[in-house]
C-alpha positions as CSV (number, residue, x, y, z in Angstrom):
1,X,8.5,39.2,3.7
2,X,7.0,35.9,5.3
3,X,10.0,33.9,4.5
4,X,12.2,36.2,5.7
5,X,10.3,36.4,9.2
6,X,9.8,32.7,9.5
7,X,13.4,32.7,8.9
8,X,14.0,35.2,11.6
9,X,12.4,33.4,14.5
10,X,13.6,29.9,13.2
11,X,17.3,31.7,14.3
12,X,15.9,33.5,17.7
13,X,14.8,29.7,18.1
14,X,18.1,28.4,17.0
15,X,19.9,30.7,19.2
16,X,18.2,30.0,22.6
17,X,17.9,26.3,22.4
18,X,21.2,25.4,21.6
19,X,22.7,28.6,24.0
20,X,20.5,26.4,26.9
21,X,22.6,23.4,25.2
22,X,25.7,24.4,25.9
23,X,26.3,25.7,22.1
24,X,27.4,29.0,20.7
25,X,24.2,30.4,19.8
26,X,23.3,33.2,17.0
27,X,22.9,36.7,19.0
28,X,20.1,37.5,16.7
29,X,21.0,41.5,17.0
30,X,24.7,41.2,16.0
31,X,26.1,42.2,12.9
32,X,26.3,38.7,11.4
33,X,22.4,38.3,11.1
34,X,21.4,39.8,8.6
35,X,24.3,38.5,6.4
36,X,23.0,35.0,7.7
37,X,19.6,35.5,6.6
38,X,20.4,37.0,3.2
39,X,22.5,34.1,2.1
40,X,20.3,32.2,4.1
41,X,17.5,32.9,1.5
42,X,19.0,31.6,-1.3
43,X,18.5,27.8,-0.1
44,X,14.9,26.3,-0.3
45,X,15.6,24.2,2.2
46,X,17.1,26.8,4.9
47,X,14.3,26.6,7.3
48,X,14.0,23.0,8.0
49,X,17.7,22.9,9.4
50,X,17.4,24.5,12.4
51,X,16.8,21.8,14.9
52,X,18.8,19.2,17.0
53,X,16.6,16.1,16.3
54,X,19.0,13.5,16.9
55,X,19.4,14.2,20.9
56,X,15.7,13.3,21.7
57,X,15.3,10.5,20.0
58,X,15.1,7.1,21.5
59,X,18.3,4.9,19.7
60,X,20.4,8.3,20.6
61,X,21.7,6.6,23.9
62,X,23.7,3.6,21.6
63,X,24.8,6.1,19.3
64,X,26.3,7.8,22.0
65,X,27.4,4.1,23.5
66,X,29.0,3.7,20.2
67,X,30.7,6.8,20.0
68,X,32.1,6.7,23.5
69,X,33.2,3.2,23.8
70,X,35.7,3.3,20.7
71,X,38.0,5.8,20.6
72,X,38.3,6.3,16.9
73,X,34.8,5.6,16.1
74,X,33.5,8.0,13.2
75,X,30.0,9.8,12.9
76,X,28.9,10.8,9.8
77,X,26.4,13.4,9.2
78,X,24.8,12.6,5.7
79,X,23.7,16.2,4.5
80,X,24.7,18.0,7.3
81,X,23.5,21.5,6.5
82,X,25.1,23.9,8.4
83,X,27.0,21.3,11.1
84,X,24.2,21.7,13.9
85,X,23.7,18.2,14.9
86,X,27.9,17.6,14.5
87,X,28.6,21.0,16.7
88,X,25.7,19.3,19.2
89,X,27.4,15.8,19.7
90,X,30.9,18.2,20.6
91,X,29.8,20.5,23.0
92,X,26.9,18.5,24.7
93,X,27.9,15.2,24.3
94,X,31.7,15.7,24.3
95,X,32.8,13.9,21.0
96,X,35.7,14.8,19.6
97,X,35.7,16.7,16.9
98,X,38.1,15.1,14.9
99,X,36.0,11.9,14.4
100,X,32.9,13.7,12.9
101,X,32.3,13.9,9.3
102,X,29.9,15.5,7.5
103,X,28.8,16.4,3.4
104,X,26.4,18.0,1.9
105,X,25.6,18.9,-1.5
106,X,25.2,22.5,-0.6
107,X,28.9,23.3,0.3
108,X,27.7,26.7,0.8
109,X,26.4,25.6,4.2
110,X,29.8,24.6,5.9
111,X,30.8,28.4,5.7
112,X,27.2,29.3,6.7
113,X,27.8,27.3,9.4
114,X,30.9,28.8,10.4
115,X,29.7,32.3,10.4
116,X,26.2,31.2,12.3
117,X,28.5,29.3,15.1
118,X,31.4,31.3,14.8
119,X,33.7,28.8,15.1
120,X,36.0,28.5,12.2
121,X,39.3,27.7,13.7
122,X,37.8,25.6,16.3
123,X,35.7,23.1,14.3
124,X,37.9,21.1,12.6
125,X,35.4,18.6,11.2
126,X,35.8,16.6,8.3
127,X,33.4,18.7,5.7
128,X,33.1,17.6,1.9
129,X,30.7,18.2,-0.5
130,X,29.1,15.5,-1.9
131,X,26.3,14.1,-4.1
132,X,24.5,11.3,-2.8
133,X,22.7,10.6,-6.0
134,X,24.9,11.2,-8.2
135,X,26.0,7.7,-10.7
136,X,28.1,5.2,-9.3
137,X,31.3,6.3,-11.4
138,X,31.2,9.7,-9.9
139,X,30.5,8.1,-6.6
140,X,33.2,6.1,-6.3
141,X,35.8,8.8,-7.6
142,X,34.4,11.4,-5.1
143,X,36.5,12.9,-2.2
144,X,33.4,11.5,-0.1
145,X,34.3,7.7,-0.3
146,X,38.0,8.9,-0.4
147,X,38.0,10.4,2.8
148,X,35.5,8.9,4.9
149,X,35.6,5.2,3.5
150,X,36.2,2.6,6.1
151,X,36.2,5.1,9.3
152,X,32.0,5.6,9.7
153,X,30.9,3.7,12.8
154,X,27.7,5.8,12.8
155,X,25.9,7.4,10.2
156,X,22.7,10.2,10.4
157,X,20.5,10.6,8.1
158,X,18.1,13.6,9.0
159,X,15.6,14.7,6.4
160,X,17.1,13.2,3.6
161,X,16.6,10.0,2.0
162,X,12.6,11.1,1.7
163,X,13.9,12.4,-1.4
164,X,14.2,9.3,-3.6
165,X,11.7,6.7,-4.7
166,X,12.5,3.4,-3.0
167,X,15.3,2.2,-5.4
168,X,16.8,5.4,-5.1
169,X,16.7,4.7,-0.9
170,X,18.1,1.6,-1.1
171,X,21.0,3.1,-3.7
172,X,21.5,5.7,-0.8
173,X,21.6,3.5,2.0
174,X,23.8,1.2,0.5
175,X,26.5,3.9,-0.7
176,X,26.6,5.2,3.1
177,X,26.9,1.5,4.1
178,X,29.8,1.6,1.6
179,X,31.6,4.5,4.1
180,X,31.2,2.8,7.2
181,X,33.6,0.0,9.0
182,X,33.1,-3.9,8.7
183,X,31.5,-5.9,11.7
184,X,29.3,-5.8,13.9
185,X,27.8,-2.8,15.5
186,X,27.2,0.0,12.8
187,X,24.5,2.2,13.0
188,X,22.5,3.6,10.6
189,X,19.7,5.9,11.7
190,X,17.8,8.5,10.4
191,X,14.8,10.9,10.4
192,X,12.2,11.8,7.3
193,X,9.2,12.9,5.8
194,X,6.8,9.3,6.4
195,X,3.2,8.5,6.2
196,X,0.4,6.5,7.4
197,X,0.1,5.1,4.0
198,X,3.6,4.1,2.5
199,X,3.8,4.4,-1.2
200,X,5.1,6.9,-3.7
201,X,3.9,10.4,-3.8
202,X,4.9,13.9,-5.7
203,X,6.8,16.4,-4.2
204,X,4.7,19.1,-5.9
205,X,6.1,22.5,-6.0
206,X,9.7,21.1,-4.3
207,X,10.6,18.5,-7.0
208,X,9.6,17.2,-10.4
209,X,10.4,13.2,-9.4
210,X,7.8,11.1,-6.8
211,X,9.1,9.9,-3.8
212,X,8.9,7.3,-1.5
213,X,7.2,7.8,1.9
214,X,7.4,5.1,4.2
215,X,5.1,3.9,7.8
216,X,7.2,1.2,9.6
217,X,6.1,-1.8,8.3
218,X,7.5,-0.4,4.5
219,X,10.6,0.8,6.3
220,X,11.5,-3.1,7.8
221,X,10.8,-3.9,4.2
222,X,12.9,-1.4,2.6
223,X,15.6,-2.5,4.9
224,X,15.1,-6.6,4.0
225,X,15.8,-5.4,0.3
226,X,19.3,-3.9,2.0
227,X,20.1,-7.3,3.9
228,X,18.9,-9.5,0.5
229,X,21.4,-7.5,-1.5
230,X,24.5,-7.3,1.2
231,X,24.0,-10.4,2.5
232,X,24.0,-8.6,6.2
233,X,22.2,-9.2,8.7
234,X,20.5,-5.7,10.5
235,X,18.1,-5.2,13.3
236,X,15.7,-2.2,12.8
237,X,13.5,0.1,14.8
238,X,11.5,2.9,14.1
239,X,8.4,4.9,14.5
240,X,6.1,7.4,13.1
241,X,5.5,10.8,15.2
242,X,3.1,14.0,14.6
243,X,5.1,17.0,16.4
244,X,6.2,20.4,15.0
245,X,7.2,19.6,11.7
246,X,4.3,17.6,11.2
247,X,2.8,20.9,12.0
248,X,4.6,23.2,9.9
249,X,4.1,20.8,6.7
250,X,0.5,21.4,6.7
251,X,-0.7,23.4,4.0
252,X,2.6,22.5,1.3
253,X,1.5,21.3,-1.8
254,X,2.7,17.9,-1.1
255,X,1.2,16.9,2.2
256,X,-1.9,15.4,2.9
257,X,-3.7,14.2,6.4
258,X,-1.7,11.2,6.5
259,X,1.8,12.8,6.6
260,X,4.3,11.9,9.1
261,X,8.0,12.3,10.5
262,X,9.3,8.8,10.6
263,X,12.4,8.0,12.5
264,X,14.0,4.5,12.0
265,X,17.5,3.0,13.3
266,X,19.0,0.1,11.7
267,X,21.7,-1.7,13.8
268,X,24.2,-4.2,12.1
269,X,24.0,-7.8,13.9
270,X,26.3,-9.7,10.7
């Protein structure tokens, strides 16, 4: 079927880019791909994992900075799918393992992950499932906060917070402020579904709640509502971008002509 195919060459893709990245790659003939595919399938969201985004974007040298420059700095992968971006920063940019964390709500992913990499014993990263929007009681209990509270220095966001409206965002990117260390330096950066003309929109055929879709002017504004309520002072950068999954979004129910990717990184300064 379609899916399925799209599916397909999303992996050949997968395999040869992060192969040429120094990552185990998918052989897309073995014996493991078509058990990847089929459980593949049963995630909506399958496809839109399967690119490195973080790498080519322009804040990536400080995270790096940060990452390198502190020897028990944490990176936190906020709905890390399947671990590509975490298995990226080991094997290309030579982080250790042991300070990368990542959850998802899907905790089916971790051991897709495993069997797409096939890396089980040597990926020791810190993987817990975890709802981010989920009430504060629940929050607070979680393994999540338990485990990573205190120890984030950096935290990625890719392709996620687009799914709240803005009170939900700022809910969001407070809780993941709640994981990371005190002072100065912190990152917080991200990648998600923008557009030219910030507001609220339905996700039509994906979800039954609006979200909120943000140009860069709604994103420094989103972030004052984050200093008002914290008290902490951030510096923030971002930018809107038509590239491939621009592309790929046209024609979904929920995009129109002024859909873009957005990519922001906010910087803690207080």
């Amino acid at each position: 079927c379609h899916v399925t195919h799209y599916i397909y060459r999303s992996l050949v893709y997968l395999s040869v880019t992060l192969r040429y990245s120094g990552i185990l790659g998918l052989v897309c003939n073995s014996p493991v791909q078509g058990q990847v595919l089929s459980e593949g399938l049963t995630y909506t969201s399958f496809p839109a994992w399967v690119f490195c985004h973080l790498a080519h974007l322009p804040f990536y040298p400080r995270v790096l900075a940060r990452l390198q420059d502190h020897a028990s700095a944490g990176f936190l992968d906020a709905g890390c799918c399947v671990g590509q971006e975490l298995r990226y920063l080991v094997h290309r940019a030579k982080i250790s393992v042991r300070s990368l964390y990542g959850f998802d709500l899907e905790a089916g992913f971790f051991d897709l992950g495993y069997k797409i990499f096939r890396d089980d014993a040597k990926f020791p990263a810190t993987l817990v499932p975890a709802d981010l929007g989920t009430k504060d009681s629940e929050w607070e209990t979680s393994p999540v906060v338990d485990t990573m509270r205190g120890k984030i220095d950096v935290v990625w966001a890719g392709s996620l917070l687009h799914f709240w409206d803005f009170e939900g965002q700022v809910q969001s990117i407070l809780r993941l402020i709640g994981l990371c260390r005190e002072g100065k330096g912190v990152i917080l950066c991200g990648r998600q579904m923008g557009s030219l003309l910030a507001g609220e929109y339905e996700l039509t055929g994906l979800l039954e709640t609006n979200h909120c879709r943000h140009n860069v002017e709604s994103l420094k504004g989103l972030w004052f509502e984050i200093q008002r309520r914290t008290g902490q002072r951030w510096e923030i950068e971002g930018g809107l971008e038509v590239g491939q999954t621009t592309t790929k979004m046209q024609g979904m129910n929920f995009v129109d002509s002024n859909v873009r990717v957005i990519w922001w990184c906010a910087t803690r300064l207080s």
